[in-house]
N, CA and C atoms as an extended XYZ file, in Angstrom:
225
Properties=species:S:1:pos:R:3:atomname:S:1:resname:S:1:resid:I:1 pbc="F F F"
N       112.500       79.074       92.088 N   UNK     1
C       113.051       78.515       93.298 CA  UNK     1
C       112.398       77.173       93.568 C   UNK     1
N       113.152       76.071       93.773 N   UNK     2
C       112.568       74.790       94.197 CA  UNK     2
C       112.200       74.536       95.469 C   UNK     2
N       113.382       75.587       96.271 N   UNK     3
C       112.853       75.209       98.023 CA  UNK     3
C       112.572       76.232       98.587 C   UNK     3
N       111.263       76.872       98.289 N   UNK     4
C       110.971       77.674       98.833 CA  UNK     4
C       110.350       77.551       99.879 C   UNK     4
N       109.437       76.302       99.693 N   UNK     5
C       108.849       75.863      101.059 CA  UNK     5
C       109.760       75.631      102.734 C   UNK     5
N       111.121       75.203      102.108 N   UNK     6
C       112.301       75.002      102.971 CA  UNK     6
C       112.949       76.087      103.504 C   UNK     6
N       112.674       76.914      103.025 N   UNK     7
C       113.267       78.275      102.399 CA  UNK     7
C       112.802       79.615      103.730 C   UNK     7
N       111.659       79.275      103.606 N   UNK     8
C       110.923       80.281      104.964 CA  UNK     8
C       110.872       79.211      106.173 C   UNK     8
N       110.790       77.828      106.107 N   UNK     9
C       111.125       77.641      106.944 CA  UNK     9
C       112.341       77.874      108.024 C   UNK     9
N       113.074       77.738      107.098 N   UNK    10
C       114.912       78.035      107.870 CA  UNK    10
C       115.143       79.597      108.287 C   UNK    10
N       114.473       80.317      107.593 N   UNK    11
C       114.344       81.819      107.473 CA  UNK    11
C       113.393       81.649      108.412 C   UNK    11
N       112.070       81.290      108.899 N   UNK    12
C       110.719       81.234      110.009 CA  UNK    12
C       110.377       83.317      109.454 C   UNK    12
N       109.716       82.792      108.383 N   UNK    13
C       108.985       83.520      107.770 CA  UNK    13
C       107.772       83.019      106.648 C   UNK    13
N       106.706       84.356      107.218 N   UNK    14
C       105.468       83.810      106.774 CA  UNK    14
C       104.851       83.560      105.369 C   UNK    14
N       104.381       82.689      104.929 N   UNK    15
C       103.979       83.034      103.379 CA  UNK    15
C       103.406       84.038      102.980 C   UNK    15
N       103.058       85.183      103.894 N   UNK    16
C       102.552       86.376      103.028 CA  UNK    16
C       103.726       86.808      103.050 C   UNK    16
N       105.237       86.997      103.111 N   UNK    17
C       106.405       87.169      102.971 CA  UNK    17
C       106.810       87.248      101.225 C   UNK    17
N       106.853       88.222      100.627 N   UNK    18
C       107.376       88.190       99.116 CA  UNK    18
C       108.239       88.189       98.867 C   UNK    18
N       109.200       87.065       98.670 N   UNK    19
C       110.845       86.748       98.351 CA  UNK    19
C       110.629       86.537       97.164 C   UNK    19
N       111.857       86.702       96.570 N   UNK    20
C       112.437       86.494       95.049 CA  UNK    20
C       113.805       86.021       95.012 C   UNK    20
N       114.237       85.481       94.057 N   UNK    21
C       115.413       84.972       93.965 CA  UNK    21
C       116.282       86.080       94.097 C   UNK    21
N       116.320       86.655       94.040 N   UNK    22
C       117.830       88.077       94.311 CA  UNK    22
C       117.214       88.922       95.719 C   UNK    22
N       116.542       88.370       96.050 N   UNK    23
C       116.210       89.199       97.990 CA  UNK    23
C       117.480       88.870       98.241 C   UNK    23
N       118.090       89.947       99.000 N   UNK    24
C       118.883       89.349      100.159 CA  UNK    24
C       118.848       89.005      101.629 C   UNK    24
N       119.733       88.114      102.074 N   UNK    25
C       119.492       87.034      103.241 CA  UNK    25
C       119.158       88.172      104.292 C   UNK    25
N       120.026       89.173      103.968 N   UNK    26
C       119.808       90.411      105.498 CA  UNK    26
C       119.018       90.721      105.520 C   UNK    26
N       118.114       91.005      104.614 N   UNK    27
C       116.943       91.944      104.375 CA  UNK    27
C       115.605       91.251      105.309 C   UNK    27
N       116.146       89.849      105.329 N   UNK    28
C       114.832       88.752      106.112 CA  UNK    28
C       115.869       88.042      107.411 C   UNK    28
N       115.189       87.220      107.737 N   UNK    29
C       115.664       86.881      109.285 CA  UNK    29
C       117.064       86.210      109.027 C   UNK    29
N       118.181       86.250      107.986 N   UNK    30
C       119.336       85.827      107.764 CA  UNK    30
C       120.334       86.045      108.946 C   UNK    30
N       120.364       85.553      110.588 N   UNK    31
C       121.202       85.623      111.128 CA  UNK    31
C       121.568       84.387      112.048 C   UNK    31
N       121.811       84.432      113.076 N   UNK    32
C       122.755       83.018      113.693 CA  UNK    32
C       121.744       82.114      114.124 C   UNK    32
N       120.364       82.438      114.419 N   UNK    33
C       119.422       81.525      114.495 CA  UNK    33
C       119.555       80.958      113.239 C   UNK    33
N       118.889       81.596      112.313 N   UNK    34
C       118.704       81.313      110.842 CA  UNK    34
C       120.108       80.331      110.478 C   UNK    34
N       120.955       80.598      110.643 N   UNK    35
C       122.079       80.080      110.423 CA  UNK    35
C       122.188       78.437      111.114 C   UNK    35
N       121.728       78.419      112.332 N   UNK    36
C       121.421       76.953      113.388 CA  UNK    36
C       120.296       76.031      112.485 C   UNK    36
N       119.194       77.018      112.241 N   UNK    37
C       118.063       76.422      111.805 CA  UNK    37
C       118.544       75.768      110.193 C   UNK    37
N       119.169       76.232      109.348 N   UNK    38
C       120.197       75.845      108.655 CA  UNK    38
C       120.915       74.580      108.778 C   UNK    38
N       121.587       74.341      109.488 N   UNK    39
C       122.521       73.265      110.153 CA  UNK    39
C       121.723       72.608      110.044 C   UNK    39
N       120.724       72.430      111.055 N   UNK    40
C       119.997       71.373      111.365 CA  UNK    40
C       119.394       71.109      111.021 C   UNK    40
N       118.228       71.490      109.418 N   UNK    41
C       117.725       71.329      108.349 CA  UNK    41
C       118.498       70.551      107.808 C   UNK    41
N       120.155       71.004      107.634 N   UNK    42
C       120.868       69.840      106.701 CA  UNK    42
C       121.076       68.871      107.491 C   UNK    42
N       121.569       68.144      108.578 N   UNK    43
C       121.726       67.394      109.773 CA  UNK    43
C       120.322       66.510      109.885 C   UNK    43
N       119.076       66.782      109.974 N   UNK    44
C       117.926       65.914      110.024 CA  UNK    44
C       117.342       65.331      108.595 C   UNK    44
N       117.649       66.147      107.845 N   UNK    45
C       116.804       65.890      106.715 CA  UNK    45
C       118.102       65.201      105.488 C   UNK    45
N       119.391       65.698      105.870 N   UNK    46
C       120.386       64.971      104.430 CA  UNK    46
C       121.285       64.138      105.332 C   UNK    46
N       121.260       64.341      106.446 N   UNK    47
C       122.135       63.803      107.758 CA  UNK    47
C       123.162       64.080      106.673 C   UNK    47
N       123.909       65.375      106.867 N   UNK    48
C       124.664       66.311      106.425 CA  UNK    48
C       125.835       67.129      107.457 C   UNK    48
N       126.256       67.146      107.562 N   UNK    49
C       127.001       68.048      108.332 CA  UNK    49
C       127.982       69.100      107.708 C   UNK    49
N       127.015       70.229      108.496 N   UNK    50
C       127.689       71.813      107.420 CA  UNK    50
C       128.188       72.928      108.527 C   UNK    50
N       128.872       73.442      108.634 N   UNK    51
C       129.815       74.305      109.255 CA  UNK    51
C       129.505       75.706      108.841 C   UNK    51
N       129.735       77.018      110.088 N   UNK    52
C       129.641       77.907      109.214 CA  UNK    52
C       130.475       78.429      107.988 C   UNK    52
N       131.535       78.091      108.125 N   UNK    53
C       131.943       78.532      106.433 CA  UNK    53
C       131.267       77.893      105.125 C   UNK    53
N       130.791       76.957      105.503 N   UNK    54
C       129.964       76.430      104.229 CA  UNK    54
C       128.929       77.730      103.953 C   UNK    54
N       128.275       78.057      104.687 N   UNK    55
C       127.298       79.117      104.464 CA  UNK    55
C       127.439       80.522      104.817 C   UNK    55
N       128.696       80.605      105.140 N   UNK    56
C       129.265       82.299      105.325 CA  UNK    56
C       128.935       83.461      104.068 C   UNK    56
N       129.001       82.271      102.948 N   UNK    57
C       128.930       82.808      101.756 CA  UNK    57
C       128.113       83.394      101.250 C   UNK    57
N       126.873       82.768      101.688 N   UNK    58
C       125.819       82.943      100.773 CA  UNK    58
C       124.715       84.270      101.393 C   UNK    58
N       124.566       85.060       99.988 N   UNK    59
C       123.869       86.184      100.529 CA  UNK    59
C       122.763       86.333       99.618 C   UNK    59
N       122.068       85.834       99.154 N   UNK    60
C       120.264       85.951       98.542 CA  UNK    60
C       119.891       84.631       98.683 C   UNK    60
N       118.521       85.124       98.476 N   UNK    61
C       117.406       83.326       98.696 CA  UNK    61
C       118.047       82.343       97.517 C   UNK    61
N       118.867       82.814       96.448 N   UNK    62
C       119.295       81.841       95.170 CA  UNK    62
C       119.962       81.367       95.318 C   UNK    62
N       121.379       81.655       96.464 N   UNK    63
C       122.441       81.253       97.136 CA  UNK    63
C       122.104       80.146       97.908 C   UNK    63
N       120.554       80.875       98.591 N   UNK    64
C       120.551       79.701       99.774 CA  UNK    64
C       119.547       78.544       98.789 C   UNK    64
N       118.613       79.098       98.088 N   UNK    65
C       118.434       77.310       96.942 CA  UNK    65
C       119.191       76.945       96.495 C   UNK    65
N       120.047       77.283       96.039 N   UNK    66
C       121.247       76.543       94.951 CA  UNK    66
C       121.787       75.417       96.336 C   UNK    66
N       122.324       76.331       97.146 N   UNK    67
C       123.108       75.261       98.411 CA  UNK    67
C       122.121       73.978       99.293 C   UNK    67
N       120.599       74.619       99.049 N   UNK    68
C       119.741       73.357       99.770 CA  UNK    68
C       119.600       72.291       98.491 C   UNK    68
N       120.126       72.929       97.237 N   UNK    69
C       120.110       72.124       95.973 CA  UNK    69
C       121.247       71.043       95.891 C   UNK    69
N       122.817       71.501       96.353 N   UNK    70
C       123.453       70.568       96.074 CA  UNK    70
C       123.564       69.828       97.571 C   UNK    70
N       122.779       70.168       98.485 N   UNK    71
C       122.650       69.198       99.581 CA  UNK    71
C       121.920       67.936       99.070 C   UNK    71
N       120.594       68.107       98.182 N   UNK    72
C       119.882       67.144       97.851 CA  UNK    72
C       120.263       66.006       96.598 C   UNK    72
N       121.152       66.901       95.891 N   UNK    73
C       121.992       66.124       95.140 CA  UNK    73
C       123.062       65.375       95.571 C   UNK    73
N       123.344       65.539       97.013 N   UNK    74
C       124.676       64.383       97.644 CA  UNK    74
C       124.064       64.038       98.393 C   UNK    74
N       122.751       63.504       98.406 N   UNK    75
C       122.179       62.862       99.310 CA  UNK    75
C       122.289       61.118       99.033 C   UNK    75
């Protein structure tokens, strides 16, 4: 995982927290906060603008790197 550091942030979970690439989003704080904190991760940092269907989709931490991945690639 490349953004993992990004990763618990958006999630606001602690590094003694043991994620892996196939955790799923439910299993950790994956809900409408998480989802805001999301947004606005992409909005401050790619000045991005993402909707929830962009991220309706995604259900493990690999889903959500891959997608903070091609944010950084259309930056």
């Amino acid at each position: 995982m490349k953004n993992l550091k990004e990763i618990k942030k958006i999630l606001e979970i602690s590094t003694k927290n043991k994620i892996n690439s196939k955790t799923n989003l439910e299993d950790l704080n994956w809900d409408s906060l998480a989802m805001i904190n999301l947004i606005t991760f992409a909005n401050k940092k790619f000045k991005k603008r993402i909707v929830g269907n962009d991220i309706s989709s995604l259900s493990t931490i690999q889903d959500l790197d891959n997608f903070i991945l091609k944010l950084k690639k259309k930056k």
